[in-house]
MARBAGU-237624 format. One record per atom (N, C-alpha, C, O): x, y, z. Coordinates in pm, whole numbers, padded with zeros to 5 digits, always signed. Each point is the difference from the previous one (the first is absolute). Layout:
! residues N
XYZ/...
! end
This chain:
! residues 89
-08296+05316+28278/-00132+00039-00044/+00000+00044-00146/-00088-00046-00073/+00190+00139+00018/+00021+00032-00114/-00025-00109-00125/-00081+00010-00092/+00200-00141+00124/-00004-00122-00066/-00128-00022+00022/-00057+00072-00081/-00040-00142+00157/-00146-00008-00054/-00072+00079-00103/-00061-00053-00093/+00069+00181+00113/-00059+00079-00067/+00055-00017-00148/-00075+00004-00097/+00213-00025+00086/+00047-00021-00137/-00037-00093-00096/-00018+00004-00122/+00010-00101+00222/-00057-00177-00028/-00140-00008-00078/-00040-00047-00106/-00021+00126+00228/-00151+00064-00026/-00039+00034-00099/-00107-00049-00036/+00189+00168-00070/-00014+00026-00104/+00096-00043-00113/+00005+00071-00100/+00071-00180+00108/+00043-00106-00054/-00121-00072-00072/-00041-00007-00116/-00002-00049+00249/-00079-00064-00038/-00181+00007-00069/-00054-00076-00081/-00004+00205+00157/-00050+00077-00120/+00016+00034-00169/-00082+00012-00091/+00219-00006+00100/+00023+00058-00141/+00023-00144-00116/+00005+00006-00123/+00003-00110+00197/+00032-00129-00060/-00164-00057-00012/-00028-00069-00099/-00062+00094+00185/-00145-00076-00034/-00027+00092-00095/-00065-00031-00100/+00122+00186+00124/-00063+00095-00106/-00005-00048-00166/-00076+00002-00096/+00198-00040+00131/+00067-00021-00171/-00033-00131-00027/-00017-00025-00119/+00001-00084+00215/-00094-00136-00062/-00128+00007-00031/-00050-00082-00077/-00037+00204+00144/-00121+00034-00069/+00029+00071-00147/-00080-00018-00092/+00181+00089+00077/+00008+00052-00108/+00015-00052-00167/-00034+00050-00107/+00110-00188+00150/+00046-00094-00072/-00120-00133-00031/-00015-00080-00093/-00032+00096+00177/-00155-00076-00003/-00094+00050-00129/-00041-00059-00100/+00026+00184+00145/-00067+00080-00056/+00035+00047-00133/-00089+00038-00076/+00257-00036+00027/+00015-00003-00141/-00022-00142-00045/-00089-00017-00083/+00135-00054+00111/-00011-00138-00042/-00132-00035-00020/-00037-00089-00077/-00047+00170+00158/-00171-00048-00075/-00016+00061-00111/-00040-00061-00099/+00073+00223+00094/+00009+00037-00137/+00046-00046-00099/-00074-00022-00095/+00196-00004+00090/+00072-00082-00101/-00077-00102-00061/-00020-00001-00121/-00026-00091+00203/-00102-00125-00051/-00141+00048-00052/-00083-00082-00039/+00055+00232+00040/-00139+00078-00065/+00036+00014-00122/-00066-00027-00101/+00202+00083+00111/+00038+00024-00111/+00011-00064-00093/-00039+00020-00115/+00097-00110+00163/+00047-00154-00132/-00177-00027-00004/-00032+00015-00118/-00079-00044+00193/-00100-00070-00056/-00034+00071-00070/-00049-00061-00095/+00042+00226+00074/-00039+00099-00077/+00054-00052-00099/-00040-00107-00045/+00124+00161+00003/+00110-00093-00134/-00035-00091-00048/-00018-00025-00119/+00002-00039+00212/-00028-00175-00090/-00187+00050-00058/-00047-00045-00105/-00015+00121+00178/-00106+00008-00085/-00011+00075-00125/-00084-00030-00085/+00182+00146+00071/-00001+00104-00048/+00079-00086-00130/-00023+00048-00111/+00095-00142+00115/+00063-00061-00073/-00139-00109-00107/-00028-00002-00120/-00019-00065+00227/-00132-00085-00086/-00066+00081-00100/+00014-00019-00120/-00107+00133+00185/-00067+00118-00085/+00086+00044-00101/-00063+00091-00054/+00150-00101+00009/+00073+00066-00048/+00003-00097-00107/-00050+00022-00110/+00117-00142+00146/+00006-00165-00089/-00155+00019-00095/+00005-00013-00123/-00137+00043+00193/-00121-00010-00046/-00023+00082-00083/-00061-00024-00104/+00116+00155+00145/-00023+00099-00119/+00073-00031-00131/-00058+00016-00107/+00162-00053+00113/+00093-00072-00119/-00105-00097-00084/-00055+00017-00109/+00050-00115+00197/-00120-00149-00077/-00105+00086-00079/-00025+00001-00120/-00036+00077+00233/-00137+00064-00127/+00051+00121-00088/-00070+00030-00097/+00174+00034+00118/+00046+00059-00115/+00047-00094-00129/-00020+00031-00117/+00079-00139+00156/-00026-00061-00126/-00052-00061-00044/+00013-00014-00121/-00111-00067+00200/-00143-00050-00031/-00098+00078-00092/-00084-00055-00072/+00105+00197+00082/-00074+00103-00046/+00040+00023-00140/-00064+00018-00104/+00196-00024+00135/+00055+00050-00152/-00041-00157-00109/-00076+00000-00097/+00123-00071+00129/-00047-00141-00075/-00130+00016-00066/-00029-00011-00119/-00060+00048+00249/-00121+00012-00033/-00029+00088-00153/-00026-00050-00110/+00040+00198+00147/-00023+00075-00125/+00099-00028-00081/-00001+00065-00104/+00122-00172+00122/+00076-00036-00151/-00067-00101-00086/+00022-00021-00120/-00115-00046+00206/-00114-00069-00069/-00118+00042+00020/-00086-00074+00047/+00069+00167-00072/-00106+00103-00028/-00143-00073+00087/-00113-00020-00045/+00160-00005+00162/-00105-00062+00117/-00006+00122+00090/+00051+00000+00111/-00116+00105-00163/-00044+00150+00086/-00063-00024+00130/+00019+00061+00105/-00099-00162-00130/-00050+00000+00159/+00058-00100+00096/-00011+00023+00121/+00055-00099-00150/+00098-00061+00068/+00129+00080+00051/+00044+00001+00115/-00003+00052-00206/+00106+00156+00044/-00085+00073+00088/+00028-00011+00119/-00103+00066-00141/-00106+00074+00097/+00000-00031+00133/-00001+00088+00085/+00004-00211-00056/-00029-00095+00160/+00126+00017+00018/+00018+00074+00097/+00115-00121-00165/+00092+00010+00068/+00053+00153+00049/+00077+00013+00095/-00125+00091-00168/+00055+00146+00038/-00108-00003+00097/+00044+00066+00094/-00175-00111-00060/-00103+00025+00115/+00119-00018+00147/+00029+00067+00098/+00015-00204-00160/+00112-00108+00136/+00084+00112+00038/+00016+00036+00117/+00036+00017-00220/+00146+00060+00003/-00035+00132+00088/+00062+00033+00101/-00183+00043-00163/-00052+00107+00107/-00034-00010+00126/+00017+00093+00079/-00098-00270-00024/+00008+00013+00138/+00106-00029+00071/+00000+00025+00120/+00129-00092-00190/+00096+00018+00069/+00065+00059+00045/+00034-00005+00118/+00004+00088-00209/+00095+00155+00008/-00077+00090+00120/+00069+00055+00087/-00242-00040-00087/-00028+00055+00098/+00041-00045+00128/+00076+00064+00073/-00131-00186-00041/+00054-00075+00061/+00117+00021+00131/+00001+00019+00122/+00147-00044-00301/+00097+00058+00087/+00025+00096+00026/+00099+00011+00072/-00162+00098-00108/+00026+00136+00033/-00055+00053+00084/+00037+00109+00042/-00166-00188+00014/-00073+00004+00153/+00060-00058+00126/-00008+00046+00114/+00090-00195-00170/+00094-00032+00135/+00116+00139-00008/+00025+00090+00080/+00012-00113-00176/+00136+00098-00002/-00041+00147+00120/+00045+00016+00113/-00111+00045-00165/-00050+00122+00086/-00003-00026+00118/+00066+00060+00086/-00156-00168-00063/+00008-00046+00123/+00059-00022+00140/-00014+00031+00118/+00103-00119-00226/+00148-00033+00079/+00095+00114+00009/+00053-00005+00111/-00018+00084-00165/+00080+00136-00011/-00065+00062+00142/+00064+00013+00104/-00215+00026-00122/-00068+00084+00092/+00043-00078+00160/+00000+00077+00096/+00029-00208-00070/-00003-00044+00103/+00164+00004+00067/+00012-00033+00118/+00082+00064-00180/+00058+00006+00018/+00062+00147+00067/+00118+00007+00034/
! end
């Protein structure tokens, strides 16, 4: 009777830990898509930072203007997923 009972929680502790492993492994793949976005936004803020600078090196102010507009909704942006994602975790 003992051996059942052992088995029993053998085998409990083995679905335990395949749910567990499930369950990081989905994280893991949140993570990396996080990344890979956090990585794009990031690429974008670069482009219009120097889109911007070009701009006022040729003294095209409002054209600089639009691109710091870009550059501001991005950054919010990521700093709204970012929170986000932190908080859900």
């Amino acid at each position: 009777m003992q051996g059942n009972v052992d088995l029993q929680d053998q085998v409990k502790t083995k679905a335990e830990l395949l749910e567990e492993i499930a369950a990081l492994r989905a994280q893991v793949a949140q993570f990396q898509t996080f990344g890979d976005e956090i990585n794009q936004m990031l690429f974008g803020v670069a482009l219009y930072t120097d889109a911007a600078t070009q701009r006022l090196a040729c003294g095209d102010i409002d054209e600089a203007g639009r691109h710091l507009a870009d550059l501001q909704s991005i950054t919010q942006g990521l700093l709204l997923e970012m929170r986000a994602h932190l908080h859900c975790q």
